[in-house]
VEXTI-267494 format. One record per residue (C-alpha): residue number from 0; residue in three letters; chain; x, y, z. Coordinates in steps of 0.1 Angstrom, whole numbers, plus 2048, in hexadecimal, padded with zeros to 3 digits. Example, Ala and Ser with C-alpha at 12.3 -4.5 7.8 and 13.67 -1.06 7.14 Angstrom:
BEGIN
{seq 0 | type ALA | mol A | x 87B | y 7D3 | z 84E} $
{seq 1 | type SER | mol A | x 889 | y 7F5 | z 847} $
***
This chain:
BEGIN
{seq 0 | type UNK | mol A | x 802 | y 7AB | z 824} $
{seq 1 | type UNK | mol A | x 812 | y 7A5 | z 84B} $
{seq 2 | type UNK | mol A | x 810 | y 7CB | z 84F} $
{seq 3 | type UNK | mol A | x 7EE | y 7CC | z 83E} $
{seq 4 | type UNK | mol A | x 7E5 | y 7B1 | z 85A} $
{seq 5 | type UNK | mol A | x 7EF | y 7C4 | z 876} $
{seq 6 | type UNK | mol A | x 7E5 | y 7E4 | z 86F} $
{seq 7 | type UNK | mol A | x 7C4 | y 7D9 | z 868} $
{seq 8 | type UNK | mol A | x 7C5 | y 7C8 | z 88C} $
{seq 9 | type UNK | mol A | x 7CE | y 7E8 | z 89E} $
{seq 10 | type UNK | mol A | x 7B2 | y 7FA | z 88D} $
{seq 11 | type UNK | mol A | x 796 | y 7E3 | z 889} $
{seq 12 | type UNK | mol A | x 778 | y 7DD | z 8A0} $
{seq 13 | type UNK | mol A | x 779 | y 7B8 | z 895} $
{seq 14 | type UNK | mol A | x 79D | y 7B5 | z 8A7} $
{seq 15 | type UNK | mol A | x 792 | y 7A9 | z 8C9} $
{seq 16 | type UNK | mol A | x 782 | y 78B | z 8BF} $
{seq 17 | type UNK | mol A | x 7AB | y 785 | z 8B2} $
{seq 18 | type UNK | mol A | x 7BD | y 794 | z 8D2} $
{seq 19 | type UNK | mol A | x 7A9 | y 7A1 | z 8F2} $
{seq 20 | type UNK | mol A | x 7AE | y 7C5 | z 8FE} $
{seq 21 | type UNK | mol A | x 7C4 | y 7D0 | z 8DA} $
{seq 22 | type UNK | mol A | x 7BC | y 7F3 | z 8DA} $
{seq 23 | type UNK | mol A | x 7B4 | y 804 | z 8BC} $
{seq 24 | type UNK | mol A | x 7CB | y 81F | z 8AF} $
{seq 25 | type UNK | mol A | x 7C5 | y 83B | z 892} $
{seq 26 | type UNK | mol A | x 7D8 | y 838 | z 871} $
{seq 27 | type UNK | mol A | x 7EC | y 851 | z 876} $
{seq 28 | type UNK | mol A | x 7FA | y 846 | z 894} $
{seq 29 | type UNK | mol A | x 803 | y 824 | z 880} $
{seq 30 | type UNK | mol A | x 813 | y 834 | z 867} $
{seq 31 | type UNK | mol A | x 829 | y 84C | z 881} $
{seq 32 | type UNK | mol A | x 832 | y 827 | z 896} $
{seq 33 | type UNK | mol A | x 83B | y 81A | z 872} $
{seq 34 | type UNK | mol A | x 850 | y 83B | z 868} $
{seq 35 | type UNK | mol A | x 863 | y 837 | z 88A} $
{seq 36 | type UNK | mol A | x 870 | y 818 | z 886} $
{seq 37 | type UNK | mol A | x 877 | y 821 | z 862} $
{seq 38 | type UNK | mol A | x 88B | y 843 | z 866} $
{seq 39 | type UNK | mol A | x 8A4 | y 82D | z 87D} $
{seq 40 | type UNK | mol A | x 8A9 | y 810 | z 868} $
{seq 41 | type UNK | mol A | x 8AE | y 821 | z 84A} $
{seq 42 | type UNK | mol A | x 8C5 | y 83C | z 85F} $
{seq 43 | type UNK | mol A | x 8DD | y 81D | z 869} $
{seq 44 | type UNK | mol A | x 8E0 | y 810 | z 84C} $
{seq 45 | type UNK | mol A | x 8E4 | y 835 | z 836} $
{seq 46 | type UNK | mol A | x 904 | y 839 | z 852} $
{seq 47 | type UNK | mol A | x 913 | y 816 | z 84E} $
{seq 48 | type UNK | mol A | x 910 | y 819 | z 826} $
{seq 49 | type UNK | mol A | x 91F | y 83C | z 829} $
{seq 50 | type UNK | mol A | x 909 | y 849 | z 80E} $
{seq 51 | type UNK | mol A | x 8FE | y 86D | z 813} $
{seq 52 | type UNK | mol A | x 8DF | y 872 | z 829} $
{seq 53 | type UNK | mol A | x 8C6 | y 887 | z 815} $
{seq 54 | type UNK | mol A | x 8D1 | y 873 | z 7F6} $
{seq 55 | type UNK | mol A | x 8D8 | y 883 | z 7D2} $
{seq 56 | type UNK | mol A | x 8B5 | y 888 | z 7C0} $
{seq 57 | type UNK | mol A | x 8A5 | y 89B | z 7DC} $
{seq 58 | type UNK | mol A | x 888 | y 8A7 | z 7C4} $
{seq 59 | type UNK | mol A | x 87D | y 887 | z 7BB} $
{seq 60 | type UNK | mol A | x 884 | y 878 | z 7DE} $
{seq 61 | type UNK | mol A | x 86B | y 88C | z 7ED} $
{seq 62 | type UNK | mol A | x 850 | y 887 | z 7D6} $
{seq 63 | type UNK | mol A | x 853 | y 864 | z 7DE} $
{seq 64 | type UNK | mol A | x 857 | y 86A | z 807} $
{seq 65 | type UNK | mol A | x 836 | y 883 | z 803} $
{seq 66 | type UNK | mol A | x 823 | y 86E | z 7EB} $
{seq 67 | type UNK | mol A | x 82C | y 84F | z 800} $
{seq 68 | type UNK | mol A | x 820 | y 861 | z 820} $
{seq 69 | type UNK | mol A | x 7FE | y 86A | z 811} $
{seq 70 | type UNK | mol A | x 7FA | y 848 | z 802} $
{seq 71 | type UNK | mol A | x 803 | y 834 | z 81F} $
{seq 72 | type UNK | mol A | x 7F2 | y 847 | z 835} $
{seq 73 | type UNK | mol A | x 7CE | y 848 | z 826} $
{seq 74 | type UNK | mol A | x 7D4 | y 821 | z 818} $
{seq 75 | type UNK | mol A | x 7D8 | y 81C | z 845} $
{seq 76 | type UNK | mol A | x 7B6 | y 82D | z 846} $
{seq 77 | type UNK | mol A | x 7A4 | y 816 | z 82F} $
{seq 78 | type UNK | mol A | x 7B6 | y 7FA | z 843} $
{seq 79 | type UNK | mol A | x 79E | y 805 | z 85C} $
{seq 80 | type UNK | mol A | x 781 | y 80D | z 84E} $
{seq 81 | type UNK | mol A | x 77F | y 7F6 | z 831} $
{seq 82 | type UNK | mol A | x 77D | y 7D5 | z 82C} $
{seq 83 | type UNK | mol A | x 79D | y 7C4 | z 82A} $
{seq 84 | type UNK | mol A | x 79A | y 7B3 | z 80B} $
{seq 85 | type UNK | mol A | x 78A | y 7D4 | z 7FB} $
{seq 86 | type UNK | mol A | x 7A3 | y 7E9 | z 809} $
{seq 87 | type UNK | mol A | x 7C6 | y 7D7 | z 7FF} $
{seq 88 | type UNK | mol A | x 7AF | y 7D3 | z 7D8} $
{seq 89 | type UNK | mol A | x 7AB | y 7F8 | z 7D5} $
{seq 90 | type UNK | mol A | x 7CE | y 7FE | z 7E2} $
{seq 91 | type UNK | mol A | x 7D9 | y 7E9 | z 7C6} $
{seq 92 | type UNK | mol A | x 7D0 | y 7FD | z 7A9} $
{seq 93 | type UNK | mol A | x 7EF | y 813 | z 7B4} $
{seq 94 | type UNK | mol A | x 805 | y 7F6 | z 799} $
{seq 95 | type UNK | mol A | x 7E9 | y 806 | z 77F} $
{seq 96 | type UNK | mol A | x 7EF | y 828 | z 785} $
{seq 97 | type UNK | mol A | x 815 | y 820 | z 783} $
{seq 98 | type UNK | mol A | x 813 | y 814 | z 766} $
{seq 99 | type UNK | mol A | x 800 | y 833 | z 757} $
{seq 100 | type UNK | mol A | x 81D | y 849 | z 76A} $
{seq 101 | type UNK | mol A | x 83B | y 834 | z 75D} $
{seq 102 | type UNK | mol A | x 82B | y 839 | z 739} $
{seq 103 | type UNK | mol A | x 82B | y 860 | z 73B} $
{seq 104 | type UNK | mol A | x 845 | y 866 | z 753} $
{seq 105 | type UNK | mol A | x 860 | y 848 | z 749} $
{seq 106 | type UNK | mol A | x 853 | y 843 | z 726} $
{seq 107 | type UNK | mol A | x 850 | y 81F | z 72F} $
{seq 108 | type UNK | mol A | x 845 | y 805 | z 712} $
{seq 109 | type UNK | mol A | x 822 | y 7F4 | z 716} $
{seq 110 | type UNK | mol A | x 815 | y 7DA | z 6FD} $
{seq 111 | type UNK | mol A | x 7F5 | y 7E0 | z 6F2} $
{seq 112 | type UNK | mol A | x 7E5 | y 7B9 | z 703} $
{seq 113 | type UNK | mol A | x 7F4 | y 7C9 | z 722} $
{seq 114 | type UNK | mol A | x 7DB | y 7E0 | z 727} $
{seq 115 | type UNK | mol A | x 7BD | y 7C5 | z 71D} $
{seq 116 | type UNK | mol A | x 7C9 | y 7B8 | z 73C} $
{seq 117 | type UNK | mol A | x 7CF | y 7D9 | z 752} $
{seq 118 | type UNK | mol A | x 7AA | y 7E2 | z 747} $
{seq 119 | type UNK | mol A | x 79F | y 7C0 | z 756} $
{seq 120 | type UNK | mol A | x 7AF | y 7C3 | z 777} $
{seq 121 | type UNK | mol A | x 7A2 | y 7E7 | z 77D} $
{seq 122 | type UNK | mol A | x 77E | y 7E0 | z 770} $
{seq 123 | type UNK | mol A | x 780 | y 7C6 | z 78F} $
{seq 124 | type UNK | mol A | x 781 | y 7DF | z 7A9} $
{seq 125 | type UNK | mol A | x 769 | y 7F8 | z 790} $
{seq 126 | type UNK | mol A | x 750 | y 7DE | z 796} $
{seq 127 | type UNK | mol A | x 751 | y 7DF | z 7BB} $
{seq 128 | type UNK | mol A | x 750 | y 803 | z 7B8} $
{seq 129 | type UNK | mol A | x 734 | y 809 | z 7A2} $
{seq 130 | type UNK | mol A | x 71E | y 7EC | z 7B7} $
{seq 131 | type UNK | mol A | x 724 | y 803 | z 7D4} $
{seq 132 | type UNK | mol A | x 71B | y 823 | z 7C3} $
{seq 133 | type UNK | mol A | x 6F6 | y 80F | z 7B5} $
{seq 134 | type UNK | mol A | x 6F0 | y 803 | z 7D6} $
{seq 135 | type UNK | mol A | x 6F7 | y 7DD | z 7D5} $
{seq 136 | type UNK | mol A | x 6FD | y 7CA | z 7F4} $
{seq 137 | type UNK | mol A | x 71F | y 7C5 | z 7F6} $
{seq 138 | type UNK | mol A | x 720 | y 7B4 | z 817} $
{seq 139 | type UNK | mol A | x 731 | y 7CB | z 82F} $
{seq 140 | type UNK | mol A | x 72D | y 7F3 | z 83A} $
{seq 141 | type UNK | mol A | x 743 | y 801 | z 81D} $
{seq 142 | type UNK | mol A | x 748 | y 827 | z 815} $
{seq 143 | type UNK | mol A | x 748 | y 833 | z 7F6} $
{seq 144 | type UNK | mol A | x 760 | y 84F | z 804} $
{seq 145 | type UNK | mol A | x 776 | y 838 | z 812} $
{seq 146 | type UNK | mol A | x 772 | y 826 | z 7EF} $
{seq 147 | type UNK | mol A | x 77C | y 849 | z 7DC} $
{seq 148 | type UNK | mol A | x 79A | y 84E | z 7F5} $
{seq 149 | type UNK | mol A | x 7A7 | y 829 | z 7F2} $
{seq 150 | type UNK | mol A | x 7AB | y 837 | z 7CA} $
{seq 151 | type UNK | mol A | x 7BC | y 858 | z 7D8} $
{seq 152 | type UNK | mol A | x 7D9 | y 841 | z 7E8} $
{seq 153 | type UNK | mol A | x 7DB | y 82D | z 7CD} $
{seq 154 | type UNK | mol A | x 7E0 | y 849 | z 7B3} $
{seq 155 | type UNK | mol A | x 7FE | y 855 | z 7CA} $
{seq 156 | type UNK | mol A | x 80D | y 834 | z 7D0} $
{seq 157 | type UNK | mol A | x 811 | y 836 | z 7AD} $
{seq 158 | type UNK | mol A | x 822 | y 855 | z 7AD} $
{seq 159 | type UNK | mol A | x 839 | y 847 | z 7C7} $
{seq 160 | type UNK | mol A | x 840 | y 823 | z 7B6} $
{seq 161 | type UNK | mol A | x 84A | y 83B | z 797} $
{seq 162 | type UNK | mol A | x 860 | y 855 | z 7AE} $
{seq 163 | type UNK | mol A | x 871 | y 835 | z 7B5} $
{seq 164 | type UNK | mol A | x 877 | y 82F | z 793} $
{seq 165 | type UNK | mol A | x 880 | y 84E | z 789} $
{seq 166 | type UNK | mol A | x 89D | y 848 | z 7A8} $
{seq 167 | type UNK | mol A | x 8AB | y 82B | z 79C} $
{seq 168 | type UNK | mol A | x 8CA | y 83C | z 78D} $
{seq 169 | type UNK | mol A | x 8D3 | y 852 | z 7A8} $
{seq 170 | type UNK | mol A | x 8CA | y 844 | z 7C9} $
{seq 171 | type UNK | mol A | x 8CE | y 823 | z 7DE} $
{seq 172 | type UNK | mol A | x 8B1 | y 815 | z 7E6} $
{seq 173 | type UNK | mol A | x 8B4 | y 81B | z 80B} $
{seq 174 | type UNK | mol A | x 8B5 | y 83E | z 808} $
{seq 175 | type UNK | mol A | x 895 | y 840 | z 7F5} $
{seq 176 | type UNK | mol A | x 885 | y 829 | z 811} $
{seq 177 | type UNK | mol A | x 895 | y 843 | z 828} $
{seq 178 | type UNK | mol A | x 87E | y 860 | z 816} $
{seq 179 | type UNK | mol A | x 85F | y 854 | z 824} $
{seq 180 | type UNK | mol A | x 865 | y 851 | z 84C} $
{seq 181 | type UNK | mol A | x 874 | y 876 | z 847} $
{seq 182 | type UNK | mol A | x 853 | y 884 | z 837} $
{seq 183 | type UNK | mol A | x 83F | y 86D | z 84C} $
{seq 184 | type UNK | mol A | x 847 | y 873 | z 86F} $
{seq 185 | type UNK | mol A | x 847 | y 894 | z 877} $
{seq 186 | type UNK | mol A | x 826 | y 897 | z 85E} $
{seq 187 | type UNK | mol A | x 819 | y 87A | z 879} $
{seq 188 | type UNK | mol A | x 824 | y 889 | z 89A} $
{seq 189 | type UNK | mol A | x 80C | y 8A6 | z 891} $
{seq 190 | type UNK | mol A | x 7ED | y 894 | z 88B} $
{seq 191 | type UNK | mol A | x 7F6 | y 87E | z 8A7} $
{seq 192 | type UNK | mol A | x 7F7 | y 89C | z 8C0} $
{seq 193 | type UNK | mol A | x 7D0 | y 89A | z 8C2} $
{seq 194 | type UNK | mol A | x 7C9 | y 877 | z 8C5} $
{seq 195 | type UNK | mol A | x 7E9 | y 85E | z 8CF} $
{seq 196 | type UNK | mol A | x 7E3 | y 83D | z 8E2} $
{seq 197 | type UNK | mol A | x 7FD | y 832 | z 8F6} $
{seq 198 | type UNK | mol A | x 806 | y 80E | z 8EB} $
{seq 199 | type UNK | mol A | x 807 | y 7F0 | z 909} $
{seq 200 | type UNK | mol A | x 812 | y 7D0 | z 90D} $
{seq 201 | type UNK | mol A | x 810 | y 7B8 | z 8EA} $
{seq 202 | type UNK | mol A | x 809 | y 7D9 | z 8D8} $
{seq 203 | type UNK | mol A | x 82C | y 7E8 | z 8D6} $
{seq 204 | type UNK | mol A | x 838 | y 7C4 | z 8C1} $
{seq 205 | type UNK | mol A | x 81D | y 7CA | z 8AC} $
{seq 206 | type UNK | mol A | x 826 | y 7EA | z 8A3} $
{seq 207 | type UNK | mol A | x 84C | y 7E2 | z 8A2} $
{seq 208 | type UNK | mol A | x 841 | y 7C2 | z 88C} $
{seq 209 | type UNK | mol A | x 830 | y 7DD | z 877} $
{seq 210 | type UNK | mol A | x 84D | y 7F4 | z 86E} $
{seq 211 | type UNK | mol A | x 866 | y 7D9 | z 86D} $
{seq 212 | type UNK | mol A | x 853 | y 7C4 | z 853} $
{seq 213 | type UNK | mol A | x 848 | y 7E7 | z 83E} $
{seq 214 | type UNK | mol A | x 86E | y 7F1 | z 83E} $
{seq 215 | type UNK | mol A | x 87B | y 7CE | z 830} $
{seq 216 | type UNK | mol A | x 85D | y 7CB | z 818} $
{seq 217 | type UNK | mol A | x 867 | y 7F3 | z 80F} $
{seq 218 | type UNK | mol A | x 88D | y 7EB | z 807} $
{seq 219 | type UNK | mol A | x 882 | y 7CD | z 7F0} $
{seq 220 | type UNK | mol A | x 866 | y 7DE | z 7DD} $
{seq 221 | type UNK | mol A | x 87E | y 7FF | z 7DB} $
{seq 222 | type UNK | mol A | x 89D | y 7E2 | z 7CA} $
{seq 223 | type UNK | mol A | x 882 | y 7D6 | z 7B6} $
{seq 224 | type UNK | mol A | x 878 | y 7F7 | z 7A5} $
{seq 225 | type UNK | mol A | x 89A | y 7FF | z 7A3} $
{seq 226 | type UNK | mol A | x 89C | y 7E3 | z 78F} $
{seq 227 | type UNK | mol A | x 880 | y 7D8 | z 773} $
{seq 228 | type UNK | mol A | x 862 | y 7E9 | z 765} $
{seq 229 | type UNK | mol A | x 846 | y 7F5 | z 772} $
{seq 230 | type UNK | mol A | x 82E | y 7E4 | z 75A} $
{seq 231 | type UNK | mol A | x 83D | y 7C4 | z 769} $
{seq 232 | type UNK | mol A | x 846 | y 7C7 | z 78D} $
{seq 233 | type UNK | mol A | x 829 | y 7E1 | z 796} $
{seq 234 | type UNK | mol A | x 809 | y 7C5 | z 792} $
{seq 235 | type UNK | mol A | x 817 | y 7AB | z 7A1} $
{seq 236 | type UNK | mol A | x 810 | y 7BC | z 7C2} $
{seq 237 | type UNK | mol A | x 7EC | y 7B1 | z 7BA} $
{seq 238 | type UNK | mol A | x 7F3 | y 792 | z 7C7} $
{seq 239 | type UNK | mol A | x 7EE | y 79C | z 7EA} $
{seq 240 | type UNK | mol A | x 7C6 | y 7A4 | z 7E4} $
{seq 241 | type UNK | mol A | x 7C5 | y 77B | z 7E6} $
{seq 242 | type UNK | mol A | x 7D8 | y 779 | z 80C} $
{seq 243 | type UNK | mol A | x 7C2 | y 799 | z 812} $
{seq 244 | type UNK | mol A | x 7A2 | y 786 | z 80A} $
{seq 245 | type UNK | mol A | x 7AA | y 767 | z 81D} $
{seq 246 | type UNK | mol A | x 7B4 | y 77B | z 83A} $
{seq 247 | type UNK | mol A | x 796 | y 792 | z 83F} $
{seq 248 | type UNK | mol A | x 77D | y 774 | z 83C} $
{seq 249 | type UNK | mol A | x 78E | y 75E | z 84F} $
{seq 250 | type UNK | mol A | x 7A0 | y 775 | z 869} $
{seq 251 | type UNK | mol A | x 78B | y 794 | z 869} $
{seq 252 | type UNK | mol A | x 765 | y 780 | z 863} $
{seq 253 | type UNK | mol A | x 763 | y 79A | z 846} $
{seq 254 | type UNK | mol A | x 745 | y 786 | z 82E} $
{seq 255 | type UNK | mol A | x 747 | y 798 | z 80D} $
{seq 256 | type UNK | mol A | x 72D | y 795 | z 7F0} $
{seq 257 | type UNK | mol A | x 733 | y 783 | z 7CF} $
{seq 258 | type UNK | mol A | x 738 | y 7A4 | z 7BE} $
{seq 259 | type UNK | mol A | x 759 | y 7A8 | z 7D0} $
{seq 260 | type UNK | mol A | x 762 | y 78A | z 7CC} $
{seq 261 | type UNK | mol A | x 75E | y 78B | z 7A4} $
{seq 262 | type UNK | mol A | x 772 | y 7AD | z 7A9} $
{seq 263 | type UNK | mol A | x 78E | y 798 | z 7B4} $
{seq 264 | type UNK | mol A | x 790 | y 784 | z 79C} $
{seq 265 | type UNK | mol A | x 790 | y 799 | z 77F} $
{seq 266 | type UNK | mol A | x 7AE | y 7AC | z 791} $
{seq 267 | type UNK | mol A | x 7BF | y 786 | z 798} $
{seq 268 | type UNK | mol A | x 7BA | y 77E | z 775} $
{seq 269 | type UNK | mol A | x 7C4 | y 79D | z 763} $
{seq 270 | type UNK | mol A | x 7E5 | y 7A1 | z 77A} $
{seq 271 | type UNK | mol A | x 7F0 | y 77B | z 770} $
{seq 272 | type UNK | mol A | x 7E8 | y 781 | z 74C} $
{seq 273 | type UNK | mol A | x 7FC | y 7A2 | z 750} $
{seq 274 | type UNK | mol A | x 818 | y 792 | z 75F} $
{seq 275 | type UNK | mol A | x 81D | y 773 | z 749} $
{seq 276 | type UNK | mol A | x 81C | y 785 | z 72B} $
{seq 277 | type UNK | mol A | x 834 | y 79F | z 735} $
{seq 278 | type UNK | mol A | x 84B | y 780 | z 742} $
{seq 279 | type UNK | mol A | x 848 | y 773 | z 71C} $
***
């Protein structure tokens, strides 16, 4: 949710009421910044573990470093473009969609409640959706294209959470992080060729803060994938839709409808049901 934060604030308009003269920065530029920092980290520590650079699985270690990329990369845009709140709520039907993936791919083991639960979280952000596509008010300038693309980088989040899955049994953690900065960069320098901004003053911490806090949060979520099951790890990243919420409406002045808020909910509530029975 700290990178969340911060990306938002070096893309949004609302950002100078928070710091005066931040500039705003594409995505992809974010996302190269973030890849930087990454590529190096996870070099260092691939040399001082002396485990072999392109790792072992190398088909299913790039279909997570290219389904990352594209994920991260559009989830940046709807950073911008979205609503906070809305955008981290759509971004979290990726644990859905893992699910689904860990099911065909995995053959993971779902109880029946289970998916009472799942189909209560996702009818949360249906609602929003729907309200949107009959015209309701829903309080702020939303896109239904940005709406529709939020989905995209959720569906391949999902792909990635169940590459990493898929990894667990032939490749430390690091080097699957390490998969991600390789696809990403280069992909980045291109599209930053047409429009790069050249970071000043405060703005180079922020984007250090941003690749050093993604590459910690990366090695953590990577261990725990590596180590339970996606129908219990996956939605607790729902969670962050709450710190998303309070941020944009106390941070970002972003005043939501009731609708959204009723969309939250349900995802809260079905995630916690979700969770506790799958703890049982």
């Amino acid at each position: 949710m700290i990178v969340n934060f911060f990306v938002k604030l070096l893309g949004s308009q609302n950002s100078a009421s928070l710091i005066e003269g931040l500039q705003q920065y594409p995505a992809h530029e974010l996302v190269l910044a973030r890849s930087i920092i990454s590529l190096i980290l996870s070099l260092a520590i691939i040399k001082r573990k002396k485990l072999p650079i392109f790792g072992n699985n190398k088909k299913w270690l790039l279909a997570r470093g290219v389904s990352g990329t594209i994920a991260l990369t559009i989830f940046f845009y709807t950073l911008h473009y979205l609503p906070l709140a809305l955008a981290a709520v759509i971004q979290y039907l990726a644990p859905i969609f893992t699910v689904f993936f860990a099911i065909l791919i995995l053959k993971e083991n779902v109880k029946k409640i289970q998916w009472l639960f799942i189909g209560i979280s996702f009818s949360g952000v249906g609602l929003i959706t729907f309200s949107k596509l009959y015209g309701i008010d829903l309080g702020e300038n939303i896109s239904l294209e940005w709406l529709f693309l939020g989905i995209v980088a959720a569906v391949f989040s999902g792909v990635a959470y169940v590459s990493i899955m898929k990894l667990r049994t032939t490749d430390e953690p690091i080097s699957i992080v390490f998969y991600f900065p390789l696809i990403a960069a280069p992909t980045m320098v291109v599209f930053c060729l047409f429009d790069f901004v050249m970071p000043v003053g405060i703005e180079w911490l922020l984007l250090l803060i941003i690749g050093i806090f993604t590459q910690f949060a990366q090695i953590l979520m990577t261990k725990a994938f590596h180590l339970g099951s996606a129908s219990v790890i996956a939605p607790v990243q729902y969670l962050g839709a709450i710190y998303a919420y309070l941020v944009g409406f106390f941070l970002f002045e972003e005043s939501l409808s009731w609708i959204i808020d009723i969309g939250i909910i349900l995802i809260i509530f079905g995630v916690l049901a979700n969770t506790v029975l799958r703890n049982k």
